[in-house]
N, C-alpha and C positions, 0 to 999 in steps of 0.2 A: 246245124242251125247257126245263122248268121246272129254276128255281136251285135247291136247296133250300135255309130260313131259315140252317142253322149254316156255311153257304158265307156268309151275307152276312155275317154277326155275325164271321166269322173274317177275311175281305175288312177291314170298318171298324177293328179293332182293330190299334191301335200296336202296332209290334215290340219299342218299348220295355218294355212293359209288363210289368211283373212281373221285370224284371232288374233287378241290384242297379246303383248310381250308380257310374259311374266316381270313381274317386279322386282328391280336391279339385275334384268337384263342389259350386255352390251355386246351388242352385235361382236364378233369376231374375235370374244376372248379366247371362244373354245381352239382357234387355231394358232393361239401366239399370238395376235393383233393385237393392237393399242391403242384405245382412245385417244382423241385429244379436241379439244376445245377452243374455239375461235374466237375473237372478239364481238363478230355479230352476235353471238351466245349470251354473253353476259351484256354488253349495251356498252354505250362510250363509259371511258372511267373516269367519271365526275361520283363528287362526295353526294351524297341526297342534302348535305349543308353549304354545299358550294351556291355563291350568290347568283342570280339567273342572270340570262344573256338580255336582258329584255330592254338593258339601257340605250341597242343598237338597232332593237326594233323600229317601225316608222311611228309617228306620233300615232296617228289612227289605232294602231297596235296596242300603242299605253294605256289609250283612254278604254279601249277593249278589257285591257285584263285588269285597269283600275274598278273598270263598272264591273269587272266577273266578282273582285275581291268583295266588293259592296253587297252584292248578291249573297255572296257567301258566308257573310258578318248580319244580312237579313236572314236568311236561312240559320244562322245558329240561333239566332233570335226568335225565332217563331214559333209557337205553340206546340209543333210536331218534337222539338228537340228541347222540350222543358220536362224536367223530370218535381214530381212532388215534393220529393228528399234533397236532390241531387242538384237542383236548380237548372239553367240555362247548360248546353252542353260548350258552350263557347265563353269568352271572360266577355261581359258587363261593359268595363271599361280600358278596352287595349287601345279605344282613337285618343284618349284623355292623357296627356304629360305624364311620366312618371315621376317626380320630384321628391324631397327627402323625408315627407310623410311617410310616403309609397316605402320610401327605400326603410326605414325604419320599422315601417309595420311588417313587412316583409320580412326583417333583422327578428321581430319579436317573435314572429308566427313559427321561422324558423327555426328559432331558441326553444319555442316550446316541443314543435314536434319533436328534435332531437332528446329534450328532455322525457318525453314520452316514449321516446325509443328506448335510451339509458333506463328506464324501468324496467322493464322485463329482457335488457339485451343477453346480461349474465347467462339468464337460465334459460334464454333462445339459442343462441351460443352454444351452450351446453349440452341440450337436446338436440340439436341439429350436429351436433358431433358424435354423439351416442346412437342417432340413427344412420349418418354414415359408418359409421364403424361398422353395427350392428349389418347394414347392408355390403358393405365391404366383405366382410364376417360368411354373410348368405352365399352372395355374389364374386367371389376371386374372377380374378383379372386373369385375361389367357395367359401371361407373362408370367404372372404373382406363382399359377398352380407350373408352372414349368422352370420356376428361375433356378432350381437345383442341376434340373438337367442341361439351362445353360451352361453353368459353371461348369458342367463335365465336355462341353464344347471343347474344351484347352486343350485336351491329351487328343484331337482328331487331326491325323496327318496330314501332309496338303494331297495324295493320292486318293484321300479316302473325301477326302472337299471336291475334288474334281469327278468323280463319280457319281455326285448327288445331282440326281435329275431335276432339270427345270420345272416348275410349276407348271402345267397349262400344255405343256407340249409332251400330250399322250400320243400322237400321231406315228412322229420320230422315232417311239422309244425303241420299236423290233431293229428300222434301222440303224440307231445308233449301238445295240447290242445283239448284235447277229446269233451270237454263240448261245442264246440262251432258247432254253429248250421246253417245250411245254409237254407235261406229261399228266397220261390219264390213267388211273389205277383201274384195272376189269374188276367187274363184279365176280362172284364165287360161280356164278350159272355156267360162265363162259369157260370158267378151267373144266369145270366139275363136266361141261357137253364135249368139251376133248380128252376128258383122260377116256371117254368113253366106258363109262360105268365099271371101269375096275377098279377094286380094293384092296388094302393090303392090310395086314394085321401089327406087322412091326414099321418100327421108327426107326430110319437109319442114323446110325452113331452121325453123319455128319449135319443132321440137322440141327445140331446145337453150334454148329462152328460157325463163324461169321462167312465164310464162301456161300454156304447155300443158302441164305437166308437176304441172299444179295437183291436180288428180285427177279421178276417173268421178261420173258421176251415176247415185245408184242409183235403183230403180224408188220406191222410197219418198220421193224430194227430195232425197236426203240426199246428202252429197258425199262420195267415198271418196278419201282424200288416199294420193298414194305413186303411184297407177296414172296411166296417160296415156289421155284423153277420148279414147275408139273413132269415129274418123272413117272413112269408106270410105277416104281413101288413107294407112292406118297400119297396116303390116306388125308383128304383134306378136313375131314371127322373128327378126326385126332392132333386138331392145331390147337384145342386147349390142353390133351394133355401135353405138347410137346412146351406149351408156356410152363407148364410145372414142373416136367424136366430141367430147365433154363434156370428156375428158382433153384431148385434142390440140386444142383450144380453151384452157383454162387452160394447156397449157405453149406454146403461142407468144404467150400474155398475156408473159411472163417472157423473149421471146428481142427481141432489138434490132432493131427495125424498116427500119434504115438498113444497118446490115452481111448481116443477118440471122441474127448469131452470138448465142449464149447469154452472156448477161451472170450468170450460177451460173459460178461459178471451180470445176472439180471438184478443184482440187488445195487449195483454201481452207475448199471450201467441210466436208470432216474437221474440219479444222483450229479454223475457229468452233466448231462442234459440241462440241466437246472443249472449248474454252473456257467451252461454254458450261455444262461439267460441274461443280458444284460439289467446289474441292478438299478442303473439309470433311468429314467420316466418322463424323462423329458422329451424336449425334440430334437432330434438328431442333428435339424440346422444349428439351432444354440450350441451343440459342442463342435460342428466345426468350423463357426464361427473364432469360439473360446481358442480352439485348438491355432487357428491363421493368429488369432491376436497373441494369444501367447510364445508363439512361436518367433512373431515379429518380435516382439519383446527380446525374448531369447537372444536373437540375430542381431539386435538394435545392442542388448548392453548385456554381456554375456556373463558379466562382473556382479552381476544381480540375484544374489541366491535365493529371493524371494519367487522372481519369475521360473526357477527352475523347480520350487516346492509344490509350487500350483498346477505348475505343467502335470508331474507325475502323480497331484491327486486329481487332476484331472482321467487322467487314463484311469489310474484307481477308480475312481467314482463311474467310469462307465463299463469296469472287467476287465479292463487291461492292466494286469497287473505286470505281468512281464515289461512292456512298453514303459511302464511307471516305472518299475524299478532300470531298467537302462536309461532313463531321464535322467534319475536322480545322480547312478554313479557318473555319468555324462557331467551333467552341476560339478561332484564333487571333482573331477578332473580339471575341470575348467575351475574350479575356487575350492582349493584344497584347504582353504585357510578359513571355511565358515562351520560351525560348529552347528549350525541349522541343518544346514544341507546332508552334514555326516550323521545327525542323530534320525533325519527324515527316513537315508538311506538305510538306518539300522533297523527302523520298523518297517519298513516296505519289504525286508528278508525275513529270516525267519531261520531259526534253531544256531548251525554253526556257520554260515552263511553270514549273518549277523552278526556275528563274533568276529569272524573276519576282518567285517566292514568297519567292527568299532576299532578293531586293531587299527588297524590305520589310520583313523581318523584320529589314537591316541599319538600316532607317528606324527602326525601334519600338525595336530593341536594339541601337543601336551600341558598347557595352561587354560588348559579347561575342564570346568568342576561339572557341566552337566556330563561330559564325553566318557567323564569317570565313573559318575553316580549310574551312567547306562549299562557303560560297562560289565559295573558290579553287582547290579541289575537281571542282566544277562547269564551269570552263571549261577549256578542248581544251587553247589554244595559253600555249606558257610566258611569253610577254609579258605575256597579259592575267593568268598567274598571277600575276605581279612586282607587277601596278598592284593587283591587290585587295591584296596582301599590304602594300604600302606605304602603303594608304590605310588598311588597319585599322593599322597602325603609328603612325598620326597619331590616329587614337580610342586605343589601347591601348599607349602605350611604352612599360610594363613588364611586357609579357608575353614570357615568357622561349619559350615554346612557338613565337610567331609569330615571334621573330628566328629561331630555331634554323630555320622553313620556309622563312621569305623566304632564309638563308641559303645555303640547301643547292641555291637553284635559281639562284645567282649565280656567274660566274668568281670564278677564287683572288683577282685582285687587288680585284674589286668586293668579294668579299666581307670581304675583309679592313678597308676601308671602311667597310663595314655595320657589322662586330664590333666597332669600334671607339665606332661610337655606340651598338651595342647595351653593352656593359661599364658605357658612364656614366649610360644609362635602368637597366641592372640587376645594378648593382656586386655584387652577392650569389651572382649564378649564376657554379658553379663551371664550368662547359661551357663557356660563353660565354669565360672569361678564358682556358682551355684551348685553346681552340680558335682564339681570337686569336695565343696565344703560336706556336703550331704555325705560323703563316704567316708570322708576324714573322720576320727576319734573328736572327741570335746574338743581338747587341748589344740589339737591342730587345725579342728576347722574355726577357731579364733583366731586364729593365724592365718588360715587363707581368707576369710573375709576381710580380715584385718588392713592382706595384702591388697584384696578388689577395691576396697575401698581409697586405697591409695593410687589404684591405676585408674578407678573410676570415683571421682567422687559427686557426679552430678545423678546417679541412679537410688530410686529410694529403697529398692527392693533388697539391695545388701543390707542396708540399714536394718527394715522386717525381717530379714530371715536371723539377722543376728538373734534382734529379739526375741523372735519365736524358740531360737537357738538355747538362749539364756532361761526360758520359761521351762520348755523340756525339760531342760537338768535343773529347776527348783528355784533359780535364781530371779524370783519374782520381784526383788526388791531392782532389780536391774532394767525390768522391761520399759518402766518408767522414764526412766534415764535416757536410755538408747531412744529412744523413741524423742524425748525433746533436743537431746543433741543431734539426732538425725535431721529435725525442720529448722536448726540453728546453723547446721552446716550446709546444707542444700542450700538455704536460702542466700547465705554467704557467698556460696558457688553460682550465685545469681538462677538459681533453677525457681519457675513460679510454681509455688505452691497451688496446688488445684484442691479443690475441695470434694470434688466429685469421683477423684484418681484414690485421694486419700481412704475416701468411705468404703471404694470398692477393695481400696486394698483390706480395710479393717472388715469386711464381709467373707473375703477369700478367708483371712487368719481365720474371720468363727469356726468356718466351712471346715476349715484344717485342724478344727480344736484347741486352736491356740486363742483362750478366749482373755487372757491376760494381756496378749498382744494389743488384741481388737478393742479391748477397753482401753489401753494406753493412747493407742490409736485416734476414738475419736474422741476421748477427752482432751487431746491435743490438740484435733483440727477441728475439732467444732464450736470453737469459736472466730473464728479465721476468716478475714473478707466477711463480717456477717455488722452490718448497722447495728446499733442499740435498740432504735424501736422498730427495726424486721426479727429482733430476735424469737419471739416467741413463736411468731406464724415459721418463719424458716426452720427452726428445730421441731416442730411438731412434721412439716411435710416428710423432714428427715427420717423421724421416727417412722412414721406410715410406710417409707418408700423400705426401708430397713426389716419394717416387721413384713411386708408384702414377698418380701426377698426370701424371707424365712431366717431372717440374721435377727432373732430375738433379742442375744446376749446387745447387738448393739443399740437394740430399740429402747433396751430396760436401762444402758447406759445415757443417751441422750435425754430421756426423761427425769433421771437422777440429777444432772445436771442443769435439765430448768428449772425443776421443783428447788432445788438447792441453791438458784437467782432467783425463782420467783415462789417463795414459798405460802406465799398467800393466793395466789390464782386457783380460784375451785376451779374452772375447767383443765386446768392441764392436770390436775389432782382425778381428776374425773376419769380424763382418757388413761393414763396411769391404770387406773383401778380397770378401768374397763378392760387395757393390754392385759394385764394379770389375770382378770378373772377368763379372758380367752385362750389366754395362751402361756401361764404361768400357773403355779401350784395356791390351791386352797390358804397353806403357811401363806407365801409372798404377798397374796389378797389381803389377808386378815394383816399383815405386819404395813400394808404401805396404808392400808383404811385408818389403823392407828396412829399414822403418823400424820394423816388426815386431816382426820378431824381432829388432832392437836394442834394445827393450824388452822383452820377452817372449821368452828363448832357451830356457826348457825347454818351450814350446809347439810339440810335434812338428807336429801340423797346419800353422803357419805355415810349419814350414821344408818339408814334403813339397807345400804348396803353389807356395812359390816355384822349389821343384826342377822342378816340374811342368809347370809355365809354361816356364822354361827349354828344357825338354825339349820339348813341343809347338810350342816355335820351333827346335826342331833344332841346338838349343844347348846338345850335348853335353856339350863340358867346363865348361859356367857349371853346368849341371845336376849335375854331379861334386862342384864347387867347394862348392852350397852344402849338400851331401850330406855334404862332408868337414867343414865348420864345423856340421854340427847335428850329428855324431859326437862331434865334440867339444863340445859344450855338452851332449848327449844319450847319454853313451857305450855305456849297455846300452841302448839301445831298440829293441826288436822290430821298429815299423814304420817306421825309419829302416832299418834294416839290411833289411828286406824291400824299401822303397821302392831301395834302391841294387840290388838283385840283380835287382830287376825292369827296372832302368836296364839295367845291364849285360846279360841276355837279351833284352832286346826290342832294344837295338843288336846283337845277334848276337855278342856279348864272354863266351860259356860258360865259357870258365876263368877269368875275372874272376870271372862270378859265383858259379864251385865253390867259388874259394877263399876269396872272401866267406861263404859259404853256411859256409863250413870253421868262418873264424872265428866267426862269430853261434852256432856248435850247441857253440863251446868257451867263449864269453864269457855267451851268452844264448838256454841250451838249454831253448826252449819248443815246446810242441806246433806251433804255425804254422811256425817255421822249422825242427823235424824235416819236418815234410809237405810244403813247401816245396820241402827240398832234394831228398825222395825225388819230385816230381813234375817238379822239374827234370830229373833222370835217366830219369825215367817219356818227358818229351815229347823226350828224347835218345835213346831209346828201349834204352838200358842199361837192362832189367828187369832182369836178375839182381842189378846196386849198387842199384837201385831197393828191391828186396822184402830184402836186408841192409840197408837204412835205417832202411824197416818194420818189422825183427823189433828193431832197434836201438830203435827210439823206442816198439815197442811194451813192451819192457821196462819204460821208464822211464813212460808214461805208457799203462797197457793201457786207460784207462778213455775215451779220447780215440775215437770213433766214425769220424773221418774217416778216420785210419792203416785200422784194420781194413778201412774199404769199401775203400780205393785198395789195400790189399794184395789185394781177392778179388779186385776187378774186374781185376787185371793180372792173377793167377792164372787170368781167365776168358780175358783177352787171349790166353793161354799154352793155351788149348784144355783145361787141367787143371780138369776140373770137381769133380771129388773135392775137389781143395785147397782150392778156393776154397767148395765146402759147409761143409768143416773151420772155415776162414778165419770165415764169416760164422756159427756157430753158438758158434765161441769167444769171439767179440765181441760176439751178444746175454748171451752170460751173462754178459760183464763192461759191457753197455750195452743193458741190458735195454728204456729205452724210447726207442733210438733208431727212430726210424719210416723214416726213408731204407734202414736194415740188414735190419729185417724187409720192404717190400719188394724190397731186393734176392735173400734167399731166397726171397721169392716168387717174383720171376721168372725164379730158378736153375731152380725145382721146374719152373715151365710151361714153360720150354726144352728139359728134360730129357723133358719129356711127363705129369708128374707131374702132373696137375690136382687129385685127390685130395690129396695131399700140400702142392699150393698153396692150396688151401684151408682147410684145416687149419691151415698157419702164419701165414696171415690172422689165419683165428678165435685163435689161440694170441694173433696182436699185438693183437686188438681187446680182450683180455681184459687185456691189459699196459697197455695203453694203450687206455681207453675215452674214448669222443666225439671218438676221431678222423677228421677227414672224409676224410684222405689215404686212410687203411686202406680204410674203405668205399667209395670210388671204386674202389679198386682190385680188392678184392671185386666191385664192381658189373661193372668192363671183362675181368675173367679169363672169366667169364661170357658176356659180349659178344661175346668173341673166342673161347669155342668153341661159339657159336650158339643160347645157352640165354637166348633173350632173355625166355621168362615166368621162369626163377627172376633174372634182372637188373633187371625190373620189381621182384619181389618184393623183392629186397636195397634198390633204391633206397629203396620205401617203406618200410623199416626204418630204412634213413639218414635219412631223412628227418625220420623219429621221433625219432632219437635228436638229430643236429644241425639242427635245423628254420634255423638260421640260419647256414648253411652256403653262401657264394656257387657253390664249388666243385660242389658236389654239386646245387646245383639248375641249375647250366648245364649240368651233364650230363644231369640229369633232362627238360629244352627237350627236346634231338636223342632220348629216349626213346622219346615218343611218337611218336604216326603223326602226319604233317603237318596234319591238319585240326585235331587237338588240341595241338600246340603254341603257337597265341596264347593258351591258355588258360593253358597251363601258365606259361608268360614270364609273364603277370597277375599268376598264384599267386607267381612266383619274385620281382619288385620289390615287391610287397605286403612280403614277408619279408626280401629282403636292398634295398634301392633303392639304397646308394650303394656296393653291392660290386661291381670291376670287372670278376668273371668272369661274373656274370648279367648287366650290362649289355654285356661281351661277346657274350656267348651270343644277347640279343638285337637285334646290329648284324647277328650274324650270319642271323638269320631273316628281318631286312629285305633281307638278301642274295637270299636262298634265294625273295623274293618277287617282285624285280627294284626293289625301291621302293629306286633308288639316292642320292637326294636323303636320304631319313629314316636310312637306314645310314651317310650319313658324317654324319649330326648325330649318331650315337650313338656311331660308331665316336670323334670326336673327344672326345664326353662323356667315355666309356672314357677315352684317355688322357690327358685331365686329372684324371679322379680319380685315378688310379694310372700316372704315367707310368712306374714301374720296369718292370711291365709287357709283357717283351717282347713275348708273343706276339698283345697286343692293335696292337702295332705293326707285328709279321710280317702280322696278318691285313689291317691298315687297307691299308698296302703293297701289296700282292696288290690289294687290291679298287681301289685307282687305278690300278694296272698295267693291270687287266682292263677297269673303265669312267670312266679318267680322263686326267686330261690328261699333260703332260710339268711344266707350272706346279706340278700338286697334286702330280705323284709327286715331282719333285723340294722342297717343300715337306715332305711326310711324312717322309722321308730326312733332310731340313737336322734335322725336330723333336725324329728319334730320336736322331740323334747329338748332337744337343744334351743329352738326357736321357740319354743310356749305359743304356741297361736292363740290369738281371741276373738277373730272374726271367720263367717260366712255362715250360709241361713244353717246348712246342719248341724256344723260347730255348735252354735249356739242353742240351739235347739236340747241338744244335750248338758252342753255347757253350764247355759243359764235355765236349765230345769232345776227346780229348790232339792228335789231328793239328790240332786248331783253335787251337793254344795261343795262339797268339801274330795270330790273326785282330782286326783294329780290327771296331767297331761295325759300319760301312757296308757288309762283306762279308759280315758276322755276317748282319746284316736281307737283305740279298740272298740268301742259298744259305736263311735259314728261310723267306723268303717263295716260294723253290721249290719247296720239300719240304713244305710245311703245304697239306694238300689243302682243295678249296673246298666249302664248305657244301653241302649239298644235302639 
């Protein structure tokens, strides 16, 4: 069958042909060829700013391109090239003069865009460098991800440069290397169709040898490397077991010939491994970076022992320890004379190595006290430490560091030996003479400080230790002495007296039980550098800063000597009493009260202290005694005559205290001892003299809010609700904002059933009394308690609004929510109140409620150190060691409260101020609240 011509013509024709060039094609790279570029290509080379030719034009020409420009200044002008926003696309007035308006407005308009630019240029700047980077970062540079392996460019020979084939010329490359060989490996079909289906069973011994494993010969000559040479007895079946052959031939290379055990430690051999990891993390450019620079270094000033310490914690720091340590003895030969470099080298070895190194180092530098202390350092046993230390003693006998070592590894009597020649090598060190004295007898160690003080006399501490010296052996009458001759000769010696040097020394003496010292001490310098009228406030911060130290002995002397300048000041008479009674004996209370109010008798405090005292030792009639001399130095005083009637009731002496109670309402008829007397009668449980007390002292004082509650709430006692409505509604209109009366009507009204009517007297007191948080908690819990807990959400967040810094009101607001949203809430409530002790109550108590018992008693005690008054933070804290603590903590919590006496918080008081409680101490108080205050949940 014939072809026909437009089959062949379509057959010879390129596929290419007539398709457009892929994109950054150039014709004839593929063969080596080179572009190049003409002038016609780019155009004449004029600037697109160069001025035109058109001055040489013929006039006809001008008037041409003047009417085009005209055209072209109509055409920016015209409707098609006006924008709404943007205006004309072309300038308004470019035919009009430019003159120094122009240039000026231009100056302004300029000034300002630039200032608009200076706005935000900082942080454009800044951004536009953090997305470069960041794209940097993405994107490496072909150069950037290869600049390591140029640097390995350097080691390439010029044979191995001349062999690198040209880019682009593939053509060449078989001619220009003839010798190379292309080879094809056969498939398994082709051996396995000429062995001609014979097998064999064994493996001969030489197929583990490198000859036969060399490869096949093809049909061409040519030799196929990888396969194994097809002999009739080679099973090609059996080329995996012949690879386990090959193995289990190399691993009995590696097993002991004679035991026939593996000499690989498998418990070691981890272990290397790991060693052999670099503990380094960096990048490997930065150390060889470090490694060029430092080296430069090295090379630059070889005299430098710095550059040669870093070089070898350099290798250190990246596992080369070896390399490190030949750095360093490298240093030490090049600067045998630096005491850096030998002591670097000593810890870079290890065990006798080390030892070596210091030897030497004690050869090049034997006036050197660290070279020695390493030395001696370095060996096990404490003999050989005696001999280094006595031999650098013999290079260095004024080194106060090495007597102080060799000292301290010697018996009391050798050493005392030693200190003895160390004092005359180093008459200066005050340790040295110190330390000598301390071992000395009496007699001599007068004589060695006697000496110090002649070799040094500008040091104070010889001085005190004398002191201290003389007080030990009884010689009290001396410490005084020594101690003013001490600040008479320093001061002489031109040494300034410090006052702050002084105290700490006289705190050390307490510390050491030398309290005759300490008292000498700051009877000396506490008057020193101090004004006349800074004296008082300066010696009390003293005292404070003294008793905060735990240096009582000095605190009880500083106040001895202000009271004894200013023996009329009740308050420092005050704090006095107050230091004793925290931190000194009952005796010392009772003896500086009396000396007290010997000076200060119309100071009530001091005498209801000293009563008090008495009384809490069950020292009745003392307690009487000084009740009856502050009556008389005090005759009307309210809380003398309240402090005796409280004597006499809590001893159970009730007509003692009527008739006291009689006289105080005929001599010194005040609101407290009206209420006083009618609550005495209240907890006697005489209501009916009780509420005729009440109507008595309400006459005289109607505007006094306590009378009126004690008269409802007995009238409530009395089951007469009516009366006590009357009671409490006569008494807001004569005590319109007391807050305790309005909610007591409140909670007339909701006992009564009245919830309407108790809300209302709410709103009535919020209105009397705005931003009170009491009103609105209470508001929030009427609510609460009769199950209307969306409008007690609602109240909250009204309170909240109004007293946003309200501790009260947001620890109520915690137990509001639903448990998943209470850490939230506690967040919100320490952001707003943080040092108030009902929120941080509030949230002791959620660490409760979590089980996290460790974080609830670090809060519970937060609590009450901000607010120890506090009770119910101490009913709760109580409770929760009861529940998950020991008998140590609970009886600790208990010691803390009764030390503090609380009087506030709603349970506290609840119990508290209940009348059958009257006469309950603290410790029962906190027992029955912590039974009755329910637990968190």
């Amino acid at each position: 069958m014939a072809i026909p011509p437009a089959a062949l013509v379509n057959r010879n024709k390129k596929h290419f042909i007539g398709v457009p060039a892929p994109l950054g094609y150039v014709a004839g790279v593929g063969r080596g060829a080179t572009g190049f570029t003409t002038r016609s290509d780019i155009g004449p080379a004029r600037d697109a700013n160069d001025v035109s030719d058109d001055r040489h034009a013929p006039p006809n020409k001008r008037k041409k391109n003047s009417k085009e420009e005209e055209d072209d200044d109509d055409e920016d002008l015209n409707d098609s090239n006006y924008d709404e926003f943007s205006g004309y696309g072309g300038s308004l007035f470019s035919k009009d003069p430019y003159d120094k308006d122009d240039e000026e407005a231009d100056a302004i308009y300029e000034a300002i865009d630039k200032r608009m630019d200076e706005k935000r240029k900082e942080y454009r700047e800044k951004r536009l460098k953090e997305e470069l980077e960041r794209y940097r970062q993405e994107r490496p540079k072909i150069q950037q991800q290869f600049s390591d392996l140029k640097r390995g460019l350097v080691s390439v020979s010029e044979d191995e440069w001349r062999n690198v084939p040209e880019v682009g010329d593939a053509r060449n490359r078989k001619m220009r290397n003839p010798r190379a060989e292309k080879f094809t490996p056969l498939p398994d079909s082709v051996l396995a169709r000429n062995l001609g289906g014979e097998t064999t069973s064994s493996i001969e011994a030489n197929i583990a040898t490198p000859g036969s494993a060399g490869g096949t010969v093809t049909p061409s000559g040519l030799s196929t490397p990888g396969m194994l040479t097809p002999t009739g007895d080679l099973d090609l079946c059996k080329i995996g077991q012949a690879r386990n052959t090959l193995m289990n031939v190399k691993l009995s290379q590696v097993s002991d010939s004679v035991e026939g055990q593996t000499v690989v430690d498998p418990k070691g051999y981890l272990t290397d491994l790991q060693s052999m990891i670099p503990t380094y993390g960096g990048d490997i450019n930065d150390i060889k970076k470090a490694r060029l620079l430092l080296k430069s270094v090295r090379e630059t000033n070889p005299n430098h022992p710095p550059a040669w310490i870093a070089s070898a914690r350099l290798e250190e720091v990246t596992g080369k320890v070896q390399a490190a340590r030949n750095l360093i003895m490298k240093g030490c030969e090049v600067n045998p004379k630096s005491e850096d470099l030998w002591l670097e080298a000593a810890r870079l070895q290890s065990g006798d190595t080390a030892r070596a190194v210091i030897a030497q180092a004690v050869r090049h530098v034997p006036n050197s006290v660290r070279v020695w202390i390493r030395a001696a350092d370095l060996e096990t046993e404490t003999k050989a430490k005696k001999r280094v230390y006595r031999k650098a003693l013999e290079h260095i006998p004024n080194s106060v560091r090495l007597w102080k070592a060799a000292v301290e590894l010697e018996e009391p009597e050798d050493a005392r030996i030693l200190l003895s020649r160390a004092v005359e090598c180093c008459p200066t060190s005050v340790d040295l003479w110190l330390a000598l004295a301390r071992l000395e007898t009496y007699e001599n160690a007068r004589k060695v400080l006697n000496k110090a003080r002649e070799n040094i006399p500008t040091d104070r501490q010889i001085w005190t230790t004398a002191a201290k010296l003389e007080e030990a052996n009884g010689n009290h009458h001396m410490v005084e002495k020594i101690i003013e001759r001490a600040i008479s000769s320093l001061s002489a010696n031109g040494v300034e007296i410090n006052r702050e040097h002084w105290f700490k020394e006289a705190i050390e003496a307490e510390k050491s039980g030398s309290v005759q010292c300490c008292k000498a001490l700051v009877r000396a310098i506490i008057g020193h550098g101090v004004e006349e009228e800074d004296c008082k406030h300066t010696w009390m911060e003293d005292a404070e800063a003294c008793a905060n130290q735990g240096a009582f002995e000095c605190a009880r002397t500083i106040y001895a000597h202000a009271l004894s300048v200013f023996p009329s000041k009740k308050s420092i008479w005050l704090r006095a009493a107050y230091f004793e009674k925290t931190n000194g004996s009952r005796e010392s209370l009772e003896a500086l009260l009396q000396r007290a109010v010997a000076h200060c008798p119309k100071s009530e405090v001091l005498w209801l202290m000293g009563a008090k005292s008495k009384w809490m030792a069950e020292d009745v009639p003392a307690a009487r005694g000084i009740l009856s001399l502050a009556f008389q130095a005090n005759p009307n005083s309210e809380e003398i005559w309240l402090a005796a009637v409280k004597l006499e009731s809590e001893n159970s002496e009730y007509e003692r205290a009527r008739r006291l109670l009689a006289k105080a309402r005929a001599s010194a008829p005040t609101p407290r001892v009206m209420m006083k007397s009618a609550k005495l009668e209240w907890a006697l449980e005489d209501l009916d003299k009780a509420l005729i007390l009440l109507d008595e002292a309400l006459k005289v004082f109607p505007d006094y809010a306590k009378l009126w509650m004690m008269k409802g709430q007995i009238e409530e006692q009395k089951a007469d609700q009516k009366q006590a409505w009357d009671t409490y509604h006569q008494g807001l209109k004569k005590c319109q904002n007391s807050v305790p009366l309005w909610l007591l009507l409140s909670r007339l009204e909701e006992k009564k059933g009245q919830l309407t009517k108790a809300r209302s007297v709410l709103e009535k007191a919020r209105l009397r009394c705005p931003k009170c948080p009491l009103l609105w908690l209470e508001a929030v819990r009427v609510e609460a308690r009769a199950g209307l807990k969306d409008i007690a959400n609602t109240l909250m967040a009204k309170a909240l609004q109004e007293c946003p810094a309200s501790g009260v009101l947001w620890a109520e607001a915690v137990f509001l929510e639903p448990r998943p949203q209470r850490k939230t809430k506690s967040v919100d409530a320490l952001k707003r109140c943080e040092h108030d002790p009902h929120v941080l109550l509030a949230v002791s108590k959620l660490f409760w409620t979590e089980r996290k018992n460790q974080k609830c008693r670090e809060w519970f005690n937060r609590t009450v150190k901000i607010d120890p008054d506090l009770g119910d933070a101490w009913a709760y804290f109580y409770k929760f060691e009861l529940i998950n603590g020991t008998e140590e903590t609970q009886e600790e919590v208990r010691r803390r409260c009764i030390s503090a006496e609380p009087h506030h918080g709603e349970y506290w008081c609840t119990v508290s101020k209940d009348i059958k409680n009257w006469r309950m101490p603290t410790k029962q108080i906190l027992a029955a609240v912590a039974r009755d205050i329910p637990i968190p949940v």
